[in-house]
FIMIKE-69817 format. One line per 8 residues: number of its first residue (from 0); their letters; for each residue x, y, z of N, C-alpha, C. Coordinates in Angstrom, 2 decimals, decimal comma. Example, Ala and Ser with C-alpha at 12.3 -4.5 7.8 and 13.67 -1.06 7.14 Angstrom:
2
0 = AS = 13,19/-5,69/7,80/12,30/-4,50/7,80/13,20/-3,30/7,80; 12,85/-2,25/7,08/13,67/-1,06/7,14/12,90/0,03/7,87
***
This chain:
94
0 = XXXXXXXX = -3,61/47,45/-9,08/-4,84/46,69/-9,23/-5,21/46,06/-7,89; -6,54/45,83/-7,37/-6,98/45,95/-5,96/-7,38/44,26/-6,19; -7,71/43,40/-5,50/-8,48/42,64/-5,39/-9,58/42,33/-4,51; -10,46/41,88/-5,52/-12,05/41,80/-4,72/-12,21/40,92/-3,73; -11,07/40,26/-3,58/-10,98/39,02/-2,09/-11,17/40,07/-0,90; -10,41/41,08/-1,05/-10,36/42,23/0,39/-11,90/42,56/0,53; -12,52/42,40/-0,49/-13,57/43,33/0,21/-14,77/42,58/0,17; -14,80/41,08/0,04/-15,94/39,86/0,36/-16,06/39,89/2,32
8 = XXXXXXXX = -16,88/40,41/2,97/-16,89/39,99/4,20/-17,32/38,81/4,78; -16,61/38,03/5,79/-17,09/37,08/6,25/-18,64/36,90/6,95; -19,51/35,97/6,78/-20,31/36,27/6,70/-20,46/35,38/8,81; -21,00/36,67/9,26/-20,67/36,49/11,26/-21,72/34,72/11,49; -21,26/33,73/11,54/-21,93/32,55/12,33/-22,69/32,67/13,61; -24,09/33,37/13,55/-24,86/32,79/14,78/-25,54/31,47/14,98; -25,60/30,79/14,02/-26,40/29,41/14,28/-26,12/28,44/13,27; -26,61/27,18/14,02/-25,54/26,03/13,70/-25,03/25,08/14,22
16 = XXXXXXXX = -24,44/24,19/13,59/-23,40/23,47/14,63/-22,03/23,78/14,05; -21,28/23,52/15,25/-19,74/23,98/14,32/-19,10/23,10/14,69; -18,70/22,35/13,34/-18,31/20,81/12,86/-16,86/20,91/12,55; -16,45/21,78/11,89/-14,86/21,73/11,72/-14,26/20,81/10,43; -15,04/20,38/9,76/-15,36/19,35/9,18/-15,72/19,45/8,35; -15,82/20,80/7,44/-16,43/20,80/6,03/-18,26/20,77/6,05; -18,74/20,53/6,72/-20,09/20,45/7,03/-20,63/18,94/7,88; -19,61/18,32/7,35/-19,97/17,09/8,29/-19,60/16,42/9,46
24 = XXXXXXXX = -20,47/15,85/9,71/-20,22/15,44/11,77/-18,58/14,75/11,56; -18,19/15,34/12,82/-17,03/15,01/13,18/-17,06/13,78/13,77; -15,94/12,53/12,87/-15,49/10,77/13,58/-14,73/10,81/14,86; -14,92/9,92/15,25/-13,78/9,48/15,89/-12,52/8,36/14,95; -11,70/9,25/15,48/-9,97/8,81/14,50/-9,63/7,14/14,87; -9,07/6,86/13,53/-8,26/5,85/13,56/-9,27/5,01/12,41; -8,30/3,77/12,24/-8,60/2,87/11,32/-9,77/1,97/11,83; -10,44/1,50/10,90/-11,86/0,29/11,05/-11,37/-0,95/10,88
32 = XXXXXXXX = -9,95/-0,75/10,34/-9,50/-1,80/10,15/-7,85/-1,98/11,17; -8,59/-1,97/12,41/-7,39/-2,36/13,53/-7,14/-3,45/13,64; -7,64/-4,41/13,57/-7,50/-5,87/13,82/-6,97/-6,75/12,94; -6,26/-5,83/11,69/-5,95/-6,65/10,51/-4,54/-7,53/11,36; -4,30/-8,25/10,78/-2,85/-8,42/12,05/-2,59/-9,24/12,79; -4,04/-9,09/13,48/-4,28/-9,23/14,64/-4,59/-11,08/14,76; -3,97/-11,78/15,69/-4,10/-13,56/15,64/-4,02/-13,99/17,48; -4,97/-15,22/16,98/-5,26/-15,26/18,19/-4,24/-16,94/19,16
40 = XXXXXXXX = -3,56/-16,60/17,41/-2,82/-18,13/17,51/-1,32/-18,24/18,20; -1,35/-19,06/18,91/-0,37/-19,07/19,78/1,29/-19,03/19,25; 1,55/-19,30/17,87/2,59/-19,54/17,13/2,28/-19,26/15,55; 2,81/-17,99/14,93/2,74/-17,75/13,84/4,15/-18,19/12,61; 3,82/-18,72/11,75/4,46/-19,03/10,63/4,73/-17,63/9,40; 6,00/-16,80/9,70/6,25/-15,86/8,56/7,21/-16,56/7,75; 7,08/-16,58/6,54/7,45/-17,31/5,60/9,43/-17,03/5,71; 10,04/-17,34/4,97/11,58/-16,99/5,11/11,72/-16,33/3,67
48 = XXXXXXXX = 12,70/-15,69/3,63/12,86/-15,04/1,96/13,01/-15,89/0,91; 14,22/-17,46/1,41/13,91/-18,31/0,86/12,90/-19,21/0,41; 11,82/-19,47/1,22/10,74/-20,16/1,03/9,80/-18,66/-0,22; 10,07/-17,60/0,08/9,24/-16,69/-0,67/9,73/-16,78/-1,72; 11,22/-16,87/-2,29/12,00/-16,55/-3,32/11,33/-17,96/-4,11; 11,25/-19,77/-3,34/10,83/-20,11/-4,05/9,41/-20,14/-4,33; 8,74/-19,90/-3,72/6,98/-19,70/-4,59/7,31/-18,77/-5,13; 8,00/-17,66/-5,61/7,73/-16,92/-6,82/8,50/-17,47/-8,27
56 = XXXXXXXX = 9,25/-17,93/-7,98/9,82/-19,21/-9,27/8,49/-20,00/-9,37; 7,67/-20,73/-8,48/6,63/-21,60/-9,12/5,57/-20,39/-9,63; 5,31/-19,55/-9,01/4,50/-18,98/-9,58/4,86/-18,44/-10,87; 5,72/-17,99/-11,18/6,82/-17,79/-12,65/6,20/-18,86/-13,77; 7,02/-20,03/-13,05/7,23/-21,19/-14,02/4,89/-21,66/-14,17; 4,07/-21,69/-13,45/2,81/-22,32/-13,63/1,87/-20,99/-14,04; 2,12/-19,94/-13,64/1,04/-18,76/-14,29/1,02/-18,29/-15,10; -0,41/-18,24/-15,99/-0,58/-17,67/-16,77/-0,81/-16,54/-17,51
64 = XXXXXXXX = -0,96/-15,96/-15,91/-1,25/-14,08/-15,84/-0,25/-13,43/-16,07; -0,73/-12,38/-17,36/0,88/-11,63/-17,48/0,95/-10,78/-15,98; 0,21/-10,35/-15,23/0,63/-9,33/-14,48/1,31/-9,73/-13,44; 0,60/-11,07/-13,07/1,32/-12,01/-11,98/2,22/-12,50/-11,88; 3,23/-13,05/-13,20/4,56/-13,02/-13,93/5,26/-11,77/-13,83; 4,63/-11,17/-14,27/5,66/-9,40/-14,34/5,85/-9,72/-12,43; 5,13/-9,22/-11,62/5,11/-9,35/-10,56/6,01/-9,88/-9,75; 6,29/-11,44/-10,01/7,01/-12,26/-9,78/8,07/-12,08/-9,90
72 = XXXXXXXX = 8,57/-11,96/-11,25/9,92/-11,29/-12,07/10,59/-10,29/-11,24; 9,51/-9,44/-10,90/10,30/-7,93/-10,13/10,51/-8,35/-8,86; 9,55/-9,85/-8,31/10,33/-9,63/-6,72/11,32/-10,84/-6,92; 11,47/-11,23/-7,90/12,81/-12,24/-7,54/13,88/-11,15/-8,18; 13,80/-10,47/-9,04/14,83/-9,54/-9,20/15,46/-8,62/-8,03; 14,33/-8,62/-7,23/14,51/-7,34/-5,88/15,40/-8,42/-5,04; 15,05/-9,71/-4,81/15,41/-10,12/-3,82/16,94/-11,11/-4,00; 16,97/-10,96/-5,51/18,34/-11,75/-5,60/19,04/-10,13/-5,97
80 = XXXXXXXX = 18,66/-8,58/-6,45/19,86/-8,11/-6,19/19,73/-7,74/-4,95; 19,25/-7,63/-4,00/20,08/-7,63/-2,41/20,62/-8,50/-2,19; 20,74/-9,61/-2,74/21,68/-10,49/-2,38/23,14/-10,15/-2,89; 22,99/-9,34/-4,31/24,20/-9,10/-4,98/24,06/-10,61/-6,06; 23,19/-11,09/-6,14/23,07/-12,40/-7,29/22,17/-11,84/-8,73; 21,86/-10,80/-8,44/20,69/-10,45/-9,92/21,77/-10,56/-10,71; 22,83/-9,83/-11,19/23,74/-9,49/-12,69/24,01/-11,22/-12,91; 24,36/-12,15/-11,95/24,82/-13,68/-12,44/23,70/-14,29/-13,06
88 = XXXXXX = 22,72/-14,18/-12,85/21,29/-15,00/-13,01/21,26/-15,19/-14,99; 20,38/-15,88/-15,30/20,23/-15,76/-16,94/19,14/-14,81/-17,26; 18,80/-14,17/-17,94/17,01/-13,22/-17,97/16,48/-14,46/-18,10; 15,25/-14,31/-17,88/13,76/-14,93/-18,25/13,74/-14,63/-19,66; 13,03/-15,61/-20,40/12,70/-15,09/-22,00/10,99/-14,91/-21,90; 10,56/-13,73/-22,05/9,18/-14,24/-21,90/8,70/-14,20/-23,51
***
């Protein structure tokens, strides 16, 4: 059995622009969003795991959002078992 792909000819490009691109004008690369990051401040404050570990206990213990709870839950779980402390802990009852 033959297939009809062999015998579709390409059809020869004399005119045009040739974009490379699916039909549309070719960007210039990279993100619009370079500057995310980016501070102009002489001394930046990144939080410590501790200081993170506790805002997600307050956020636990004061929110009302289930998703923001679930959320919470999974990064204090992440971050107390790298510690090797998740199995000691009590569960949460939600």
């Amino acid at each position: 059995m033959e297939s009809n792909l062999s015998k579709i000819k390409p059809k020869l490009r004399t005119q045009g622009r040739v974009s490379g691109n699916f039909g549309r004008n070719k960007v210039k690369a990279g993100s619009t969003l370079m500057e995310i990051g980016m501070t102009n401040a002489t001394t930046v404050h990144i939080a410590t795991q501790d200081e993170y570990l506790n805002r997600m206990y307050t956020v636990l213990e004061k929110s009302t959002d289930k998703k923001l709870t679930i959320f919470a839950h999974e990064e204090i779980k992440r971050i107390l078992a790298q510690r090797g402390q998740w199995g000691k802990q009590v569960t949460i009852a939600e």
